[in-house]
Structures are given as C-alpha cells and as structure tokens.
BAFI-3210 file (N, C-alpha, C; in Angstrom, 3 decimals, decimal comma, padded with zeros to 6 digits):
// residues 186
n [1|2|3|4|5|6|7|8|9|10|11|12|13|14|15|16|17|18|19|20|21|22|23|24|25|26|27|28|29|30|31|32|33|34|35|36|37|38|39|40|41|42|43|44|45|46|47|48|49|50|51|52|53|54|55|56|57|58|59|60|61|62|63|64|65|66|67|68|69|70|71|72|73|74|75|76|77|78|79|80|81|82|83|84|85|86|87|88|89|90|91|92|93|94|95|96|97|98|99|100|101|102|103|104|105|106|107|108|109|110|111|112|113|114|115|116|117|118|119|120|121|122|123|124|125|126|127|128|129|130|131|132|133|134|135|136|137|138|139|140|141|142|143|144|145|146|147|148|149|150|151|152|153|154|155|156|157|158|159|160|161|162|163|164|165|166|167|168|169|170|171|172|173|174|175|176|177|178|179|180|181|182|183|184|185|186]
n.u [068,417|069,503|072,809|073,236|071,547|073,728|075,771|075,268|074,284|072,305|069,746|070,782|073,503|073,120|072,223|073,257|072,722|072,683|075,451|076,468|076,609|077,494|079,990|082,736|084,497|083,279|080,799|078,489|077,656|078,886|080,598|083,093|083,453|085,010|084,784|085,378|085,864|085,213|084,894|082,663|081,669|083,842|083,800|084,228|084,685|084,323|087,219|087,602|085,014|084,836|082,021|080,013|079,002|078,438|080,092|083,071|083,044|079,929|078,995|079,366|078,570|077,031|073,745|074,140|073,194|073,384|074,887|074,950|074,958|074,448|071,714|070,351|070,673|069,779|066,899|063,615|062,087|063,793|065,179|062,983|061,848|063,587|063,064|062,038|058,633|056,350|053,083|052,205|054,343|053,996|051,442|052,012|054,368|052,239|051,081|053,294|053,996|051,329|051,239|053,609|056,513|058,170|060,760|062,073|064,879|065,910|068,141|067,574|066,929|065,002|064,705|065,871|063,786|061,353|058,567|055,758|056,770|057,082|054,224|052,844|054,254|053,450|050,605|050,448|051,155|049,044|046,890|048,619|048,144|045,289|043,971|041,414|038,628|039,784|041,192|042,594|044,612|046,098|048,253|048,979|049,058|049,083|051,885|054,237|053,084|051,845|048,902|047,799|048,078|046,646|044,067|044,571|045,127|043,251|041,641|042,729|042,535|039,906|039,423|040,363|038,551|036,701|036,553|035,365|037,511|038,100|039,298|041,094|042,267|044,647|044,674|045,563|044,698|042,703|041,478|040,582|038,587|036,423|036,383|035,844|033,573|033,073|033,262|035,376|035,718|038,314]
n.v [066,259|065,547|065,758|067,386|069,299|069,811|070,493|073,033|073,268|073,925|073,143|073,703|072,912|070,121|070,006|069,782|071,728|074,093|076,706|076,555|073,694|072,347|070,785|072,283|072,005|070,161|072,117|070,765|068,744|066,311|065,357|066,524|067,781|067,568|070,234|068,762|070,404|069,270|066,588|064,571|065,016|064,973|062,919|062,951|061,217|063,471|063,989|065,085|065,251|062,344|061,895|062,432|064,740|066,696|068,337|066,741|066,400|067,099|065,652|062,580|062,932|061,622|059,335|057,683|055,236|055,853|057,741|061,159|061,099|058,369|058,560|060,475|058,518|055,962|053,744|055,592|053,756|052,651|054,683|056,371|054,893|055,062|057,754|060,121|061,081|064,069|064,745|065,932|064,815|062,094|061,790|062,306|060,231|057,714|057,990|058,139|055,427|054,208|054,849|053,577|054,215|054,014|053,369|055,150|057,251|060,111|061,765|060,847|062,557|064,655|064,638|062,172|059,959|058,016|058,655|057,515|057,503|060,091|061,126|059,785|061,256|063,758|062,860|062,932|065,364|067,145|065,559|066,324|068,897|069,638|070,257|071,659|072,188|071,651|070,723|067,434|065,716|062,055|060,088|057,123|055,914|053,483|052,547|050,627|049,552|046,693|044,638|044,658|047,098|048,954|049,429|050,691|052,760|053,839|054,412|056,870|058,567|058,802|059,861|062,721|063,398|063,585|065,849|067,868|067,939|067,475|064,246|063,085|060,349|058,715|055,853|052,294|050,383|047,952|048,423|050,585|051,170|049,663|051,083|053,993|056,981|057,979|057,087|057,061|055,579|055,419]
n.w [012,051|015,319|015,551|013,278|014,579|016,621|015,492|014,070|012,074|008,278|006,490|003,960|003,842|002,979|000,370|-002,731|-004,600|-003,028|-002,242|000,052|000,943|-001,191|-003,652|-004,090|-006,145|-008,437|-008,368|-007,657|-009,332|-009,174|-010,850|-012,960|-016,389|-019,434|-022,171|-025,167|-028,202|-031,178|-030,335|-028,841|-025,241|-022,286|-019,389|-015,688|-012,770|-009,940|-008,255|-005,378|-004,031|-004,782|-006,388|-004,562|-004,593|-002,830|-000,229|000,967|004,063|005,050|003,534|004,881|007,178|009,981|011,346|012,900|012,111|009,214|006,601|005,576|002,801|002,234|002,572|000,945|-001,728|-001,251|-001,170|-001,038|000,586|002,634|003,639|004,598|006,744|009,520|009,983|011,532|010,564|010,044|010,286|007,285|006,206|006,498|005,608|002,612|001,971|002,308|000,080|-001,884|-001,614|-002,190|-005,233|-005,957|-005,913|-004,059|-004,088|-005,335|-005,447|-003,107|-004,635|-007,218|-010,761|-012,032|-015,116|-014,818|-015,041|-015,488|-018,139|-017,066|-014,073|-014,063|-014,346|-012,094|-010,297|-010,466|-010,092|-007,229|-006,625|-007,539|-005,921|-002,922|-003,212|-003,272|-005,404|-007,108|-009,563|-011,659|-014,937|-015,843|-017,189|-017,998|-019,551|-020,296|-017,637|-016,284|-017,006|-016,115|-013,593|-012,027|-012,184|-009,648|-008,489|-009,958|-008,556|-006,061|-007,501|-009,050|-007,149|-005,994|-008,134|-008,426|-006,392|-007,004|-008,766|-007,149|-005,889|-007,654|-009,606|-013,520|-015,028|-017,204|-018,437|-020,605|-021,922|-022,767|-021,539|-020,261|-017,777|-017,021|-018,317|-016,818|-014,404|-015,089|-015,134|-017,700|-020,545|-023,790|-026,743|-029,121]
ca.u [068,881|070,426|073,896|073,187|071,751|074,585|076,701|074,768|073,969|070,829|069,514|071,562|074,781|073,399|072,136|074,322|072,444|073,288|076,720|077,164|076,787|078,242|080,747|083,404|085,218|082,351|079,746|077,516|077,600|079,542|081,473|083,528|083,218|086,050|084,215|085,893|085,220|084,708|083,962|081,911|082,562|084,291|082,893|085,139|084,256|085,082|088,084|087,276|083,997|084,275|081,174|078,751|078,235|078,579|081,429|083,085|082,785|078,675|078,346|079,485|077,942|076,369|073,570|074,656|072,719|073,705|075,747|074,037|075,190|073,606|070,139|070,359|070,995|069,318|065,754|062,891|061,414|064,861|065,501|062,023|061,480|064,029|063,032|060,433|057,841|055,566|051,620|051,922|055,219|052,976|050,292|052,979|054,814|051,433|051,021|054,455|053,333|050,151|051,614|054,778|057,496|058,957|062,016|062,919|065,436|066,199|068,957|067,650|067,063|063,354|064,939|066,023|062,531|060,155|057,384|055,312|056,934|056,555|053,021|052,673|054,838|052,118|049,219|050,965|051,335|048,107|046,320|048,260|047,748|044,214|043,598|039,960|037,778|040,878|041,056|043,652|045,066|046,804|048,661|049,221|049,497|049,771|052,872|055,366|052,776|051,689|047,307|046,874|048,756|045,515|043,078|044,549|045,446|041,485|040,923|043,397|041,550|038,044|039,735|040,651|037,463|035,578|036,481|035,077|038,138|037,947|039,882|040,879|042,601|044,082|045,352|045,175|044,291|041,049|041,374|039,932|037,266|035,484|036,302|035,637|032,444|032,320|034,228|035,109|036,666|039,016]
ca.v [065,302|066,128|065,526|068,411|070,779|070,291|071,655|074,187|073,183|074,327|072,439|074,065|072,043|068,712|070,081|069,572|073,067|075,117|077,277|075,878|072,338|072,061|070,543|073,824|071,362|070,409|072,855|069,853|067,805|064,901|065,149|066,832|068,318|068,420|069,840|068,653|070,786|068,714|065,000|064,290|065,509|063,519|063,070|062,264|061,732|064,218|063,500|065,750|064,559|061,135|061,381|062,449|065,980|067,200|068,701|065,747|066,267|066,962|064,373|061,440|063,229|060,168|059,806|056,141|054,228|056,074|058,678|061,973|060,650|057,066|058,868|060,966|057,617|054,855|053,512|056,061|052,858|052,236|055,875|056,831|054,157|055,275|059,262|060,377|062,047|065,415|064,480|066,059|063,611|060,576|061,425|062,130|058,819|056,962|058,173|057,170|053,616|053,436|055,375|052,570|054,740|054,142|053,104|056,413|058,196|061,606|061,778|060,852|064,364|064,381|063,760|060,436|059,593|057,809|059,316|057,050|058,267|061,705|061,248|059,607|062,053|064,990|062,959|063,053|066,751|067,106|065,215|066,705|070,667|069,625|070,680|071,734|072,899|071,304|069,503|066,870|064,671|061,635|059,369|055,907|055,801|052,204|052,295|050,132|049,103|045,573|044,863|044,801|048,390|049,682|049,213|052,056|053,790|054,317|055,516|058,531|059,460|059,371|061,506|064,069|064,007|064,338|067,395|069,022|068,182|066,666|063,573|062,357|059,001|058,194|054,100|051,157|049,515|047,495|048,455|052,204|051,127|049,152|051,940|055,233|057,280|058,084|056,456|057,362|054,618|055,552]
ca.w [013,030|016,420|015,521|012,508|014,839|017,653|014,698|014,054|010,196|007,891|005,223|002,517|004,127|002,615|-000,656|-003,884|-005,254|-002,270|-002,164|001,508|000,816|-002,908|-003,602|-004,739|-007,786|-009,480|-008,114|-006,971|-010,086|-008,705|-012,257|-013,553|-017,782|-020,018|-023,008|-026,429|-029,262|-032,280|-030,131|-027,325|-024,231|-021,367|-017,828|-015,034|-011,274|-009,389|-007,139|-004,447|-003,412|-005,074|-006,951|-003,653|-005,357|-001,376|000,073|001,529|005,535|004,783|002,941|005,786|008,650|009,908|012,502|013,961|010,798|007,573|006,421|004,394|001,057|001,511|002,572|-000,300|-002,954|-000,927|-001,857|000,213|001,845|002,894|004,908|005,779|007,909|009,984|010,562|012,451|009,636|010,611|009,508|005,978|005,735|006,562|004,464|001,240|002,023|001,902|-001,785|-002,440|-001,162|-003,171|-006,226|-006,204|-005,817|-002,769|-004,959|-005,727|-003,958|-003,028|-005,649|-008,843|-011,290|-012,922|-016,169|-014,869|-014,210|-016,755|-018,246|-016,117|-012,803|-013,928|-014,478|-010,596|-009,177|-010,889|-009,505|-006,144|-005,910|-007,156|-004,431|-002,238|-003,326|-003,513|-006,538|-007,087|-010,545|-013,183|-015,802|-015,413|-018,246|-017,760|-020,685|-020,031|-016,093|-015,847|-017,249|-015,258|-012,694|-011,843|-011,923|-008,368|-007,945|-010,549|-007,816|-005,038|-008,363|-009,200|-005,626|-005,953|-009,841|-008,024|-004,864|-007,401|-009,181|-006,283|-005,724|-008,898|-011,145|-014,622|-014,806|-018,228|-018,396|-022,201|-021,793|-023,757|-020,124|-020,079|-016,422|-016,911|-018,870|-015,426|-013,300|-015,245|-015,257|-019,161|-021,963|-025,378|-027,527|-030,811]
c.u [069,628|071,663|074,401|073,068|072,993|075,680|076,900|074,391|072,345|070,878|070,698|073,159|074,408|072,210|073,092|074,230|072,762|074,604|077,315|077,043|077,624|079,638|081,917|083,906|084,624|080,998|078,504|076,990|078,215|080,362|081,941|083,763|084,198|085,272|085,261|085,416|084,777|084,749|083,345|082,688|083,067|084,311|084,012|084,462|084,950|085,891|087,986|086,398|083,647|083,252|079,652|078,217|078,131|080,248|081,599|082,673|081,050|078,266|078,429|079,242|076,876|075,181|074,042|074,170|073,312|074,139|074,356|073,865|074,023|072,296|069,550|070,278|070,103|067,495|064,697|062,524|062,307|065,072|065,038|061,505|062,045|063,973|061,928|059,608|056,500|053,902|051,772|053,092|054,861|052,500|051,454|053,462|053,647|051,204|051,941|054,250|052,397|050,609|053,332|055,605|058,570|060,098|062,600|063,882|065,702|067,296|068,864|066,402|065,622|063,780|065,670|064,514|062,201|059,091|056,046|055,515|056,774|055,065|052,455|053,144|053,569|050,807|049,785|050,751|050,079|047,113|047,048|048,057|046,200|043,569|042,380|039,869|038,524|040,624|042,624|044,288|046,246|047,298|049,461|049,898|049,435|051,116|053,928|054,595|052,000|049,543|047,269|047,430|047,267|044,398|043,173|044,864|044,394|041,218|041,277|042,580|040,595|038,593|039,975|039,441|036,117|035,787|036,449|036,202|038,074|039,341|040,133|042,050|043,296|044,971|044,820|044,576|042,618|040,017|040,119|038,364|036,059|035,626|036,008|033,909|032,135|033,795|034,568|036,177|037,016|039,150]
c.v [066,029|066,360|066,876|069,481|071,546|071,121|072,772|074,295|073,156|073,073|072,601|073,318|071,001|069,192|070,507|071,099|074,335|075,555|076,333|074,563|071,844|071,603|071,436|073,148|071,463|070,830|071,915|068,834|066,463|064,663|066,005|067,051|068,915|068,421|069,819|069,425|070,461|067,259|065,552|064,290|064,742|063,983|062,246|062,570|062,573|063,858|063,950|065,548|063,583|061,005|061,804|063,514|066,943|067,300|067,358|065,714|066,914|065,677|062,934|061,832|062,020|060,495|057,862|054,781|054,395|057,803|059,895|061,453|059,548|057,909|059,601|059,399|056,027|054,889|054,538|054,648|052,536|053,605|056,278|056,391|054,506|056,480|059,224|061,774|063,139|064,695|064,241|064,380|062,230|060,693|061,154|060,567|057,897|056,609|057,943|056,083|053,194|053,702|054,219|053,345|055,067|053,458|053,929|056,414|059,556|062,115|062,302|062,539|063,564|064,100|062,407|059,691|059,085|058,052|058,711|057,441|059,496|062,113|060,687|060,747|063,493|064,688|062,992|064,394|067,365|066,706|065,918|068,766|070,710|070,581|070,139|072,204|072,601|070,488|068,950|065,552|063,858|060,633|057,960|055,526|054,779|051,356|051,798|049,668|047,744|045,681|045,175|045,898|049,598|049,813|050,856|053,282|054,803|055,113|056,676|059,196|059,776|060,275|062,593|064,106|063,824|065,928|068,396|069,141|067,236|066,173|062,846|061,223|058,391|056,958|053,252|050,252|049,258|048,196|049,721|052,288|050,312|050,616|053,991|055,615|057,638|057,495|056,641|056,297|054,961|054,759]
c.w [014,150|016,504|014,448|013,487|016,321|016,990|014,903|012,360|009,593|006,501|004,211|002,787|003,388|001,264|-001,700|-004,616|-004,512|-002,105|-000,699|001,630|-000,595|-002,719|-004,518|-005,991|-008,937|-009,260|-007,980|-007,722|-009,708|-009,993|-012,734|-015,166|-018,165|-021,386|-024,127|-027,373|-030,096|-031,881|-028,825|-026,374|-023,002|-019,659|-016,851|-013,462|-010,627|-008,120|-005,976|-003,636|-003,633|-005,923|-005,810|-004,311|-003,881|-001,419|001,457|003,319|005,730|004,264|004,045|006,951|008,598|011,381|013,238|012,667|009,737|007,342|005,425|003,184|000,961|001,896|001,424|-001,572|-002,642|-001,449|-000,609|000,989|002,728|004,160|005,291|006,894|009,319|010,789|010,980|011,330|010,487|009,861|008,254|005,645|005,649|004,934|002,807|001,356|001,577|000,428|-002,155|-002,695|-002,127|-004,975|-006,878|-006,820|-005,102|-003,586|-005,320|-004,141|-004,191|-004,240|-006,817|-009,124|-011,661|-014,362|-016,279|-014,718|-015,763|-017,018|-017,096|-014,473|-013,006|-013,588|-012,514|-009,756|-009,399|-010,131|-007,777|-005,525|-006,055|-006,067|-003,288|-002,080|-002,753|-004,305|-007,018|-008,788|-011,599|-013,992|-016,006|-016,488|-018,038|-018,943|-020,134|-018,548|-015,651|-016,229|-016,435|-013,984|-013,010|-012,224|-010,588|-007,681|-008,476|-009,486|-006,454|-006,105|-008,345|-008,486|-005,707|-007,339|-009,163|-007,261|-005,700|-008,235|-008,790|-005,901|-006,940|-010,120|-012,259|-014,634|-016,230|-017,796|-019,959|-021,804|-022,376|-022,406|-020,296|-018,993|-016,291|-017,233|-017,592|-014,386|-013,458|-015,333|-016,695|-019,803|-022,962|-025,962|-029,075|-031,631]
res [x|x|x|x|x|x|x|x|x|x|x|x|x|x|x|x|x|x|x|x|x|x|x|x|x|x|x|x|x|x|x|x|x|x|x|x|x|x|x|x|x|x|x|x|x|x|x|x|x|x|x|x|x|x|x|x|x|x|x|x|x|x|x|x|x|x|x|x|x|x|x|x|x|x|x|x|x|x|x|x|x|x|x|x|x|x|x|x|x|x|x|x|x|x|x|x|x|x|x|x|x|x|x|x|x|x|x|x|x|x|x|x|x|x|x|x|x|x|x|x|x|x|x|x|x|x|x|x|x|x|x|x|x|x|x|x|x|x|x|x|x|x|x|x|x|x|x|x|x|x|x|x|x|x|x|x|x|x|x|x|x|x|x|x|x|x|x|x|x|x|x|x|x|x|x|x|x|x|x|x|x|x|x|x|x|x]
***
C-alpha cells in the first residue's frame, strides 16, 4: 500500500514470523507460555501486542479502511475486494471462490484448517502449479460443501486430468459416480 511504501516498509514488517515485524514478547505468537511442569500449561495474551502477534505500531498501520491486523483476521472476501490483485491474484482468488474458501483468512495456521480445507487448499495449488503426468488422490472432498458447490468442483478434477494427471476421488458422494470417467465400487 502507499502509506507502507511512504514509510519505507517491506513485507517482513507485517509478518508475525519475521524478526522485523514480530512481536519481541511473544516472538509473534500473540500468547504468551508459562509452561507448568507436572499440569497443563497456561496461555496468556500477550500484553504487549494484545493478542495481534505484530509489533503494535505495524499492526494498526491503517490504509483509510482497515488496519494490518483486521486484514490479516478478516474473512478474504472481506479484504480482497478492496486491493487491487496482479493477474495470477485474480486467477487464485477465483479458485478460492469456486473452491468455497473465501472464508478463510490470512491468519488462520494450516493446523486450524479441516481436513476438507486442506484437501481444497492442495487442489488449489495444484491447479495452479499446473501440475502435469501425477497421480493425485483425494479423500472425501465434499466434505463441508453444499450440492451446488460439486458442480465447479468437477470442472477443476477434469482441468487437472486433462492435463495427463491421474485423478483419484475416494467419497461416499453419489455425486462422483455421474461425473467420473472410471469407477470402482467397495
């Protein structure tokens, strides 16, 4: 944003993992760890940055809408609308859109994720590596989505196995069985 580069600030200012954005207390955890030896250990927000996991004057650099923090924690459909995206950033967003994940946000860790979003976020990066000649196994990828989300689902399976990769599919979904090219039933 313009207001970053009148600074003079790089990325690593508004990441929680970078030395120059971290927050120095709790090194970008947003919590603080007192470990107990013989109970469970006890988690406290960190007073320093509140809980952003940013060093506080990064974290509320604002550009006139929303501060770093909320773009970091808010829903993507919520803060991409707002930036101006480069091509690839389109195209990715789209697959967000069809993949029903524009609910994430920048924030959450991959082990907050559910096996189901893991498995979207994989066919995501696949499509867009374009990943050729693989074999690609997926385990119940209609997990958490609606029927009429299965339909742009399909399209992205065939887009990756048009291009020469093997596409397995294992789901209790009726759905797979109308739209796959071979079947095997257990």
């Amino acid at each position: 944003l313009e207001v970053s580069k009148k600074l003079g600030l790089k990325e690593g200012h508004f990441s929680s993992n970078s030395e120059l954005g971290q927050c120095l207390s709790c090194e970008g955890r947003g919590v603080k760890i007192v470990e107990m030896q013989f109970m469970e250990d006890v988690e406290f927000v960190c007073e320093d940055c509140q809980g952003k996991k940013l060093k506080p004057y990064y974290a509320n650099i604002s550009d006139g809408a929303m501060t770093a923090y909320e773009a970091f924690n808010l829903p993507l459909a919520e803060v991409l609308g707002r930036i101006k995206l480069t091509p690839k950033g389109k195209r990715i967003w789209e697959y967000f859109k069809i993949l029903k994940l524009d609910y994430l946000s920048l924030d959450r860790t991959l082990i907050s994720l559910s096996g189901g979003e893991r498995q979207r976020l994989q066919l995501l990066t696949l499509l867009d590596k374009k990943t050729q000649g693989a074999m690609i196994i997926f385990e119940n990828l209609t997990s958490g989505l609606s029927r009429h989300d299965y339909g742009p689902l399909a399209e992205l399976l065939h887009q990756l196995s048009g291009t020469g990769n093997t596409v397995v599919v294992i789901d209790q979904n009726d759905f797979f069985a109308q739209v796959s090219h071979h079947q095997i039933e257990f």
